[in-house]
Every structure is written in C-alpha cells, then in structure tokens.
N, C-alpha and C positions, 0 to 999 in steps of 0.2 A: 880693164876694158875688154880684152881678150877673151877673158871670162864668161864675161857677160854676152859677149857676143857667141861664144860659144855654147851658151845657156841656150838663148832664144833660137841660135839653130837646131838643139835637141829636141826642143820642148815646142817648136815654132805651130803645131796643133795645139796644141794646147791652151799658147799666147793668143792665135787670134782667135779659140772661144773664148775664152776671157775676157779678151777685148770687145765681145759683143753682146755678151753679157752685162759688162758693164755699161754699155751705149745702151743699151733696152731698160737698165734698171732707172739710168739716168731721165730717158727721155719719157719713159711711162710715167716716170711720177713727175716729169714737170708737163706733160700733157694734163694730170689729172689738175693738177697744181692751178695750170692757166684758165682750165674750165670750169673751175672753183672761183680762183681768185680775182677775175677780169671783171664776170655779171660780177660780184661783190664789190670790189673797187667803183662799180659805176653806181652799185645802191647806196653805199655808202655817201655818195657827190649828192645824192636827192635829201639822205639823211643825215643832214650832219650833226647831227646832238647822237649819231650811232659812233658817227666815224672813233673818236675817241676810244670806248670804248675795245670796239672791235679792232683797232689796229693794235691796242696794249695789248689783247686777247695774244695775237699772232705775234706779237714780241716775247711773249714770256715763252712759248714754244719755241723760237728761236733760241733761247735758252738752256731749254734741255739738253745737257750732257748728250750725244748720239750714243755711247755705248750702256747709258742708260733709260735711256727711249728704248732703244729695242729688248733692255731687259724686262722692263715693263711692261712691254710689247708681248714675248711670247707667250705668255701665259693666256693670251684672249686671243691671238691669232696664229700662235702657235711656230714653226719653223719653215725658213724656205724665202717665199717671194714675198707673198701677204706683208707681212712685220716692215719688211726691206722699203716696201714701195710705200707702206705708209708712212713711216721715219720721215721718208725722204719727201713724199709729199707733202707733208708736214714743215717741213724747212724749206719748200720753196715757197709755199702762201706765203708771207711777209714780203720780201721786194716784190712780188708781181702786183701785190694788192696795195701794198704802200706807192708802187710807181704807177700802178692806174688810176688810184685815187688823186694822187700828185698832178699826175699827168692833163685829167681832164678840169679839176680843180682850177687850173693854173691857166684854162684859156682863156684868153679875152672875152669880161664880159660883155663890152663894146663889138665883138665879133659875136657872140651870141644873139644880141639885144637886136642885131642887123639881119639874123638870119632867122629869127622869129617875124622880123618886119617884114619880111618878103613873104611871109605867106606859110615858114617852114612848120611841121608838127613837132614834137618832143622828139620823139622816135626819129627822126629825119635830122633835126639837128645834132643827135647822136651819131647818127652811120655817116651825114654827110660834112659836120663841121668837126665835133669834139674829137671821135677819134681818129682822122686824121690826123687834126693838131696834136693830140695825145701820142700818136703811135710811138714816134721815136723814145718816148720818155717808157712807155707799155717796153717796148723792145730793150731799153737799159734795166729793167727787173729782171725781163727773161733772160737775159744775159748775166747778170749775177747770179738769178736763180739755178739757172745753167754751171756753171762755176763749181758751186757750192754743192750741188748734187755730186757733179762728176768726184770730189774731194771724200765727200760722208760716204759715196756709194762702196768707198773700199770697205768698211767698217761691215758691209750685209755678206760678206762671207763667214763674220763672224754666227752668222745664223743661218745659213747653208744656202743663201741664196745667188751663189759665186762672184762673178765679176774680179778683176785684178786684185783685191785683197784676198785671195786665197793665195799668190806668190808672195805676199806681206807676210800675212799669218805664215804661213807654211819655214819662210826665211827666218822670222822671228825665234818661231822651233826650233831651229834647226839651229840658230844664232850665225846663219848663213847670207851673208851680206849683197854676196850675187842675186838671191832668190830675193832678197828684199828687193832691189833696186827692180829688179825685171818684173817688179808689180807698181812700183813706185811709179820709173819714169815712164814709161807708156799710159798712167792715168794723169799725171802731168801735162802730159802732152795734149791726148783729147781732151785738158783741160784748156789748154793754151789754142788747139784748134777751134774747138766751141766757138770760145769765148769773140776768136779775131774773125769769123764767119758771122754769128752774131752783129759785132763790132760794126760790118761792113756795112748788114744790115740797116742797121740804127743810124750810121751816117746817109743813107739813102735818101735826098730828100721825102717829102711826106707822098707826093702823088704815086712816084714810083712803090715806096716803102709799101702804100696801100694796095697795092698793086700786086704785091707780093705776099699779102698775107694770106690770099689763095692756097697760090703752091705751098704756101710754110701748114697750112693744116693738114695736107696730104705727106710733109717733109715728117713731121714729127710722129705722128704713128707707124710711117713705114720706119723712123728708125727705131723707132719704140719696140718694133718687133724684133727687131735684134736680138733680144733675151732669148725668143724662143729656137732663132736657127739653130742654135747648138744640140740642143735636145730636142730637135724634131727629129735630129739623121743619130742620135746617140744609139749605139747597141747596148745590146745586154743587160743585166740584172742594176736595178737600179740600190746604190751603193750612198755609205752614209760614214766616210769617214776622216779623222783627226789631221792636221795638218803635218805632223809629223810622223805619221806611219807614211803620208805621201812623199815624203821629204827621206826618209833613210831607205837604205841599201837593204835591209831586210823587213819594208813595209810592202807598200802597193805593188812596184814592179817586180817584187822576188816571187808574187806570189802570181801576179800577172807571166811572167816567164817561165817560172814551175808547172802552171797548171794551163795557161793560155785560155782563161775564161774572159767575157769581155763585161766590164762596169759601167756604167752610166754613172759618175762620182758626183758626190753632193761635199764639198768639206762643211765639215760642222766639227764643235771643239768637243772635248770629250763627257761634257757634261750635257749634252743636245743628245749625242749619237743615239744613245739607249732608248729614250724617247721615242726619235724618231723609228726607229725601226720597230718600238711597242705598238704605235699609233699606225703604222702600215706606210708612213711617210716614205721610206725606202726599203730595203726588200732586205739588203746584208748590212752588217758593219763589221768591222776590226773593235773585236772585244779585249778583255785582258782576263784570262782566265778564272782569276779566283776574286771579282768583281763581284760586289754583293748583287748589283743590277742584273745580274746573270739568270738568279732563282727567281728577283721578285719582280722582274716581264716575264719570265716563262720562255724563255730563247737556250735555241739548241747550238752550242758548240760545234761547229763541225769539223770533222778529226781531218786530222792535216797530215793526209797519206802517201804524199809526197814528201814530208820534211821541207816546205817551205820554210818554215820557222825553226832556230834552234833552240834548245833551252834556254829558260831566263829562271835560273835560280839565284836567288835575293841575297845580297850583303853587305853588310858596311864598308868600305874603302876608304885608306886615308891615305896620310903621307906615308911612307916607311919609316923616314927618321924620326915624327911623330910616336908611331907603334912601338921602334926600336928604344925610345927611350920611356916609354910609358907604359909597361908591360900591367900596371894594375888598372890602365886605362883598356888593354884591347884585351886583359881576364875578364872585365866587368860586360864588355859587349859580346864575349864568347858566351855569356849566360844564354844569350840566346839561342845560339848556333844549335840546329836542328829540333829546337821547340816548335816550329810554327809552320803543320801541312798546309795544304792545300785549302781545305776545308775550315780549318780554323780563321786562316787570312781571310776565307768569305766573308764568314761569321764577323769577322770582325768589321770589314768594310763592309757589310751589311749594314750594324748596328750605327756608324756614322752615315749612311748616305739615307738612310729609311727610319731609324729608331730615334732619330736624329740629336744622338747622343757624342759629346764634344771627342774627337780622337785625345785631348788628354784621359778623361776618363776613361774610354775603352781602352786606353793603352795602360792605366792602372789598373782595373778591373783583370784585367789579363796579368802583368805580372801577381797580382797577388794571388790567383787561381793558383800562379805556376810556382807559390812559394820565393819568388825574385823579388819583391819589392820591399824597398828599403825607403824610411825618410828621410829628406835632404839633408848630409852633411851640414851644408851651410860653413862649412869652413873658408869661407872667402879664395879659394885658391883663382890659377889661372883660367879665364877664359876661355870657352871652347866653342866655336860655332859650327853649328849644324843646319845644313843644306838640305831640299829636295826638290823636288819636280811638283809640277804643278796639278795632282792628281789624288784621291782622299786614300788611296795605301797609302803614301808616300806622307802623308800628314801623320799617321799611324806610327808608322816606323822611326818618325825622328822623336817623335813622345816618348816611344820606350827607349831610344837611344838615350834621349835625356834624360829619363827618369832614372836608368840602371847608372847611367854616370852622374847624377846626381846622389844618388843612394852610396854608389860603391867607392865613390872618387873624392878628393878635395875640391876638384873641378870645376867651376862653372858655367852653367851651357846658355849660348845663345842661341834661338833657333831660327833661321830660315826658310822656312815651307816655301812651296810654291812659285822658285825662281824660274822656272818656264820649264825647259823640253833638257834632254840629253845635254848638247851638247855646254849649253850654260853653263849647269852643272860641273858641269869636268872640267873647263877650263875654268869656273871659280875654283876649284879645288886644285888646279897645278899652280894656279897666280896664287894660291896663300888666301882668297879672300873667304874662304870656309875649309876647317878642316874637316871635316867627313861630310858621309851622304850614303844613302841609301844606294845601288847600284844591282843590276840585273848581268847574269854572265851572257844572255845571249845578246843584249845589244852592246856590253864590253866587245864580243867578239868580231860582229858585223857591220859594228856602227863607230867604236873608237879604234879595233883595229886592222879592221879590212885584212883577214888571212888571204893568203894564197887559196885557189880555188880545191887545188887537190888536200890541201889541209882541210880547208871549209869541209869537202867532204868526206874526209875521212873520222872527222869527230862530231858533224853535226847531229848525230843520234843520242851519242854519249854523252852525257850528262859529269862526269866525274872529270872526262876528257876535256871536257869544255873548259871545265875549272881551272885545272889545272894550266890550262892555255891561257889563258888570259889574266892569272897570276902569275906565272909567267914573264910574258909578254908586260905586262902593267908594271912590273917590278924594275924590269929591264932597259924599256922604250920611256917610260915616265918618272919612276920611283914613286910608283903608289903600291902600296899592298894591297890588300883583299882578304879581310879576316874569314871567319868560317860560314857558309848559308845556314839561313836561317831555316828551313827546308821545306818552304812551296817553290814552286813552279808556275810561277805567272807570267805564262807564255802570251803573245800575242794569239787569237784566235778567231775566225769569220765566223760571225754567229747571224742567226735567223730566228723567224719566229717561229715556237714548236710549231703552231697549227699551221705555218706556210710548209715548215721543213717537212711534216708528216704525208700531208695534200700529195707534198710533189716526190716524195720518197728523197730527200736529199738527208748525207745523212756525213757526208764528207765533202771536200773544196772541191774534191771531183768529178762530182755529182753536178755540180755548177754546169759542167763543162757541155754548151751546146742545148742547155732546154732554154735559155731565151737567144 
C-alpha cells in the first residue's frame, strides 16, 4: 500500500489526466450511444416484426472480443480516439436499446388506451406518458452501459488513445504490480461512482427523474469533454511511445531529464508506434535502432548527443550452472557471437515485418548464408526452453538460438517468443521457467541493475565497459552469465519523419529542445 501510494504521489499529473481521459472516452461514447440507441429503442416499439431482429443485431456486437474490435478497427480508422470511441460505442447500444425498448414496451396499455382518450397525439403520448413511465428502466441501460464503458475503456490505450490503461499496460511491461493497480483501482472506482450516481438517479421517482433529464444532457457532454482537457494545456512535441520505454529508468524520463524537451505522450504498443508517426499521427517516437520500420517510413534517427541511452548490444543469457555444465551447448550459441551488425539485424527484421517472411526462415536463410546451419539432431535429449520479449528481433533470435542448438546439440528446444517486456523475462529465467533469452547490455545495466550514478557514467559511452559490467554484475548478484554479442547495437532511439526532421533542421534529441 505504501507503494502505491507513494506512486500516485510521484506521478499524481499524470493520474488525474488519465483520470479524464478516461471520463471523456467513457462519456463520449455513451452520449453517442444514447443518441443512437433511445430514437431506436422507440422505433423499434412502432415496429415490432423489426425488434427481433435488430436487438440480435446488437447482441452479437456485444460479443466481440474488445481487444479484437479494435484490431479490426485500426485498419479503417486508424489509431488514437476514432477506433476507442467507437468500440465503445458500440458496447453501450445493446442495454440502452434493449432497456428502452423494454421500458416503453412494458407500459400499460390501459394507461395508453386512456391517454389517447383524452384527446392525446402519438407524439404527446410519447413525451407525456411513455417516457416518463419508461425513464427509470432507459436510466438502468445507461447505468450498465455506463459500467461497462468505464471497464473496455482501459483496453483504448492499447491504441493510443490513453485513459487508466496506459498504467495497466505500462505495469504489465514492466510486470510492475504497483503500476498495475494505480490504473486498476481508480477505474474501479469511477466505475463504482458512475454506477451509484446513476443508481440514484434511476431510483428517483418518474416526475422528478423527468425533471432531471434536462441537466443530465448538459451533465454528459461537459464530462465527455474531459478527454480533451489534458491535451488542450499539453506542451511540446507530440510523442508516440511503448509502454515500457515509459515505464524503465532508461526510457521517457532519462531522456526527458538528459535533454529537458517537453512531450505531449500518446502510449501506443510497439507495433502502432511506427505507423503513427509515418501517417503524421505524432511527431517522435522511441525507435529501436536496427528496426526494419526504420528504412521502410523513411524516419530519421536522431543521434543521442547527450548519451541519454547506453549501449544495448545483444546476447544470450542463461543460468551459469546451465553454461558451466554444457559447454557444447554455449560453443553452439558462440557461433554467433559477433556475426550479426547493425545492418544485417535490419535486413533481417525488415524481411519479417515487410517481406512477411516467417522469423523461422529468416533465421535459416541466415545461418546457412553464414555456413552455420546444421539439420536437427533429433536425438531426443533434454529439453531446453527459449524465451523472448514481445518484439519481431526477438522472434529472430530465438529461431536461430534453436536452430544452432538443434543442429549442434542432443538438445531439444522449446520456444517462447513473446512473453511480454524486460522484466518477465528475467524473472522467468531466475525462477527456472526458461532457460535462456535474448538480452541487451544496456537495459541489463539500467533496468536490472540500476549502477551507481558515477559508474553510470563513467562507462555509459563504452560499449566493451558496459559488458563487461553487467557480466559481471549478472554473475555475481543473480548467477546468470552472458555468453558473447552477437554484434549490433540496438539502441533505443527518438526517431522522426525525414521530411518533418529536414523542414525543421532537427538532426539530434537536442535539436528537440525549445522549437515547440
């Protein structure tokens, strides 16, 4: 709890745009929702050989997986709010339209039959009988629908259009439990307030209730605007980046405290980012150096003349006593060890994320270029599982891990791509539940072992230094080795689009500094 609370007093900017972001993403789409689904709920009462129909319609939507709505989504609306709001609009039609249909359905036709008698028109017995009687049952949809927004709306940071799921996401990277909760229970909460202000609502008998649905059309677009306060007063260069570069010691704020530029931050996962910033959606993002996406947007690196970033040269890591007893196992991954620059690992994640050619065979394609490839033993030995992050190197490099320990070894490999961010990784590999993985020396140095600041910089240029640091260090603090890089350098990097970087002459992070 400490923690936690210690969190939300760091970060407490931060928390309440999030917080209003999420209210605006919530209430815009259940405005849209109600102005959709209320006239419909009421045509459907005229036509009921529709009603059928049209309510299955908005049941099978209900249905849709939400993290595959919006993957479906981006492709026609692209990243951001658009996709967010309509998901979400999307899931509240069904109780608003189910409960106004219910609602008026269900009034006495005896109380109809009497206010037709008296003289009343269609339309009059509408505004002055039905929805009256109807409101409170109209008010229990929007009160689910309500609900139910505030819950999916974590999910639209997954497509950069923020709200409290960027502290889920972000937590999740990081396998940082504080950072989860601190997006958790505060959208719990606006869940739990909603719902009992609603609540209140709905128990109000019908005259007051109607009485009130005035102020409630003027309630729900001012909070609907909530989305936008944060990014009306936001400074600086609007920014497009990963959950976990916001999340480590040597992502967002190393580089925010190095350079003191100011971001307008969108999180989006690493498969969006690129995108966005081709499409002009945001202006920077946090690249990864030898990123096939690099060449094919056309985006400029920008050199990091401060050393915000230190090296991140690539290696396998296992156990020590693993290495120490299987020496033909860490000969076979030494095949690697300084085969693969900078340029080649493009090439290579090029040809998987564009050519869209499977990382097993790019990772055969390549050893046999390099003379390394051998056919499966297939001698049934012990099993070997292989880890990585959630990122297409990292698919790369455990294919050729396997292949060369399949070729060279009794071995058998199990493999694990894609177990999420850094820190998963490592602690699967100290718990036993994978023996190796792909690994970078500079987030070994800054991210698993937080040096001292005057060590930070005294090797943060040195490349060789670094290594040796965190072999080290990993050997002694953990008992993992660190066989030999593989030798690129895929650094973290802020990158832009050439023809924005050119326009404005920006040509380094320092460049950043003071033109927005």
């Amino acid at each position: 709890m400490g923690e936690l609370i210690t969190f939300f007093s760091d970060n407490q900017e931060k928390v309440i745009e999030q917080v209003l972001e999420h209210i605006g993403l919530t209430f815009i789409s259940l405005l849209l929702a109600a102005v959709i689904a209320i006239p419909a709920g009421i045509f459907i009462t005229r036509r009921p050989k529709l009603s059928g129909g049209v309510l299955a319609f908005t049941g099978i939507l209900q249905t849709i997986p939400s993290i595959a709505l919006l993957g479906f989504l981006i492709p026609i609306l692209g990243i951001g709010l658009k996709p967010a709001i309509f998901a979400l609009f999307l899931y509240a039609l069904l109780p608003i339209l189910r409960n106004t249909y219910t609602g008026i359905s269900e009034v006495d036709a005896a109380v109809k039959e009497a206010a037709l008698g008296i003289g009343l028109s269609k339309g009059q017995l509408l505004r002055q009988v039905e929805l009256p009687l109807a409101l409170p049952v109209i008010f229990a949809g929007l009160r689910t629908a309500t609900v139910i927004n505030v819950g999916v709306a974590t999910l639209a940071a997954y497509i950069g259009a923020g709200g409290l799921g960027e502290f889920i996401f972000g937590g999740i990277a990081l396998n940082n439990a504080t950072m989860i909760l601190a997006g958790a229970l505060p959208a719990a909460l606006l869940a739990i307030i909603f719902d009992q202000l609603l609540a209140l609502l709905q128990n109000t008998n019908a005259r007051k209730l109607s009485k009130a649905g005035k102020p409630l059309l003027l309630i729900i677009p001012l909070l609907s605007s909530a989305y936008f306060w944060p990014q009306a007063y936001a400074p600086g260069w609007s920014a497009g980046f990963p959950p976990e570069f916001m999340g480590r010691p040597d992502g967002y704020q190393k580089v925010v405290d190095t350079y003191g530029v100011d971001f307008t931050t969108t999180i989006l996962n690493n498969a969006l980012m690129y995108k966005a910033v081709y499409e002009g959606e945001v202006d920077v993002i946090s690249g990864y150096a030898t990123d096939g996406r690099v060449e094919a947007y056309n985006l400029r690196q920008l050199e990091d003349d401060r050393h915000a970033f230190p090296p991140y040269y690539c290696a396998p890591i296992m156990q020590k006593k693993l290495a120490e007893e299987n020496k033909i196992l860490t000969e076979a991954l030494d095949l690697l060890a300084g085969r693969i620059n900078d340029s080649v690992m493009t090439v290579l994640n090029y040809r998987v994320d564009f050519d869209k050619i499977s990382p097993e065979q790019v990772a055969r394609d390549f050893l046999k270029a390099e003379g390394l490839w051998k056919s499966d033993q297939n001698q049934g030995g012990e099993t070997l599982i292989i880890g990585s992050k959630i990122f297409t190197e990292q698919y790369i490099l455990v294919e050729l891990f396997s292949q060369l320990i399949n070729g060279y070894t009794d071995y058998d490999v199990d493999t694990r791509p894609g177990l999420g961010g850094t820190k998963i990784c490592f602690d699967a590999l100290r718990n036993g539940e994978i023996d190796l993985y792909p690994e970078y020396t500079g987030t070994g140095l800054q991210v698993l072992l937080d040096p001292p600041q005057d060590t930070l910089e005294r090797i943060i240029t040195q490349p060789d230094a670094v290594y040796r640091y965190v072999s080290r260090e990993f050997e002694a603090q953990y008992g993992l080795q660190w066989l030999g890089p593989l030798g690129f350098n895929n650094t973290y990097a802020l990158m832009m689009r050439e023809a924005q970087a050119e326009s404005m002459n920006v040509k380094t992070i320092s460049d950043l500094v003071g033109q927005r």
